[in-house]
C-alpha positions in Angstrom: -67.1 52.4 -6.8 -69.5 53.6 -4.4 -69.1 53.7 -0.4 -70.7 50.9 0.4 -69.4 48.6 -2.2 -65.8 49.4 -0.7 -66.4 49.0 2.6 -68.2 45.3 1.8 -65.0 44.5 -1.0 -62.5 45.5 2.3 -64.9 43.1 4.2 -64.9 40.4 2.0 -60.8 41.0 1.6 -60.7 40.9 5.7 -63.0 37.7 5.7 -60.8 35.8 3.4 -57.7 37.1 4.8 -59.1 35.6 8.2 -60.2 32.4 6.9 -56.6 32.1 4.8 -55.0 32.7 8.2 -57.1 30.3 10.5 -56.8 27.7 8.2 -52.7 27.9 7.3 -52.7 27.4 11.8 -55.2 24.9 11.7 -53.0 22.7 9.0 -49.4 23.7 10.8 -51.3 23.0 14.1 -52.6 19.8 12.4 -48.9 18.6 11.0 -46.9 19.5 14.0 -48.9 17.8 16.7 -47.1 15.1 18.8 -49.3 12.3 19.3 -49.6 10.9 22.9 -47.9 7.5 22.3 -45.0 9.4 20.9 -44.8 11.7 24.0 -45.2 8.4 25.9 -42.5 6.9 23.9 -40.1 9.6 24.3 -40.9 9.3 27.8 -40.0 6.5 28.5 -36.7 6.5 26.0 -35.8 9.5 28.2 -35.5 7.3 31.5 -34.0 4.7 29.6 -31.2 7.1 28.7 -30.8 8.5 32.4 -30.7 5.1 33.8 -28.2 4.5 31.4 -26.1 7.2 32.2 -26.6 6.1 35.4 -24.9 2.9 35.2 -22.2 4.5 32.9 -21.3 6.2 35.6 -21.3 4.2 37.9 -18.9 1.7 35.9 -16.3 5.1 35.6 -16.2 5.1 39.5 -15.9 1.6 40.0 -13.1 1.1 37.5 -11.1 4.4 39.0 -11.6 2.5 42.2 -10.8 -0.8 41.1 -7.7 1.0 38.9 -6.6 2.8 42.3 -6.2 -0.6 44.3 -4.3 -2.1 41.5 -2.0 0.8 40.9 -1.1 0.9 44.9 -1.0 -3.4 44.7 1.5 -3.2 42.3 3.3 -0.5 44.0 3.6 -3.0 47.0 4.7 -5.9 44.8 7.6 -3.7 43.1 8.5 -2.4 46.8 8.7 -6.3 47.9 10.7 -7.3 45.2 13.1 -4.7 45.8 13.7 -5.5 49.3 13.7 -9.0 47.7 16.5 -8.6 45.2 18.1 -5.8 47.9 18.5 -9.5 50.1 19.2 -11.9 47.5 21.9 -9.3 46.7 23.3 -9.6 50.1 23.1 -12.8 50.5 25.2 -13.3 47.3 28.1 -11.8 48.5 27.8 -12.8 51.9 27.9 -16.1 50.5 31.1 -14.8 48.0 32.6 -13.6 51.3 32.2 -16.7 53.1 33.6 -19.2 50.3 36.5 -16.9 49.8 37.0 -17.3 53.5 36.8 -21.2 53.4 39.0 -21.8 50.3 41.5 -19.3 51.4 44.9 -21.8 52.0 45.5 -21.4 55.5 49.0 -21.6 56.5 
């Protein structure tokens, strides 16, 4: 093998090598693109999810909220009916005292 005919079969070799290589990132170029409707698409889903997350959290806060004045309403309703049950109490045994008084004989 002469020279020349190296150099031109290294060439040829480099050519094809090229060609191989342009065309392998040509197809995974080709395979892999993402059309515009679907970057449109995921576009839009992507809002959708944020606005969602949105109003998720939104629901959380309201519900701790609406939890916290329900937790401190019912604290007031078990306070009143303590001081309710504290009188009825009293009253009981005033009102022992009193007909314990009256039915005493009195001589």
């Amino acid at each position: 093998m002469s020279r020349t005919e190296f150099v031109l079969a290294t060439a040829i070799i480099l050519f094809v090598a090229f060609c191989l290589g342009w065309f392998a990132n040509w197809l995974l170029h080709r395979f892999t693109r993402v059309a515009a409707g679907d970057v449109a698409q995921l576009d839009k889903m992507s809002q959708e999810l944020h606005e969602a997350e949105e109003t998720r959290d939104q629901a959380i806060t309201y519900l701790q909220q609406r939890e916290a004045e329900l937790t401190n309403q019912l604290a007031q309703t078990e306070a009143e009916l303590s001081a309710a049950m504290d009188g009825l109490r009293d009253a009981r045994h005033e009102t022992e005292q009193l007909r314990a008084h009256y039915e005493r004989p009195t001589g």
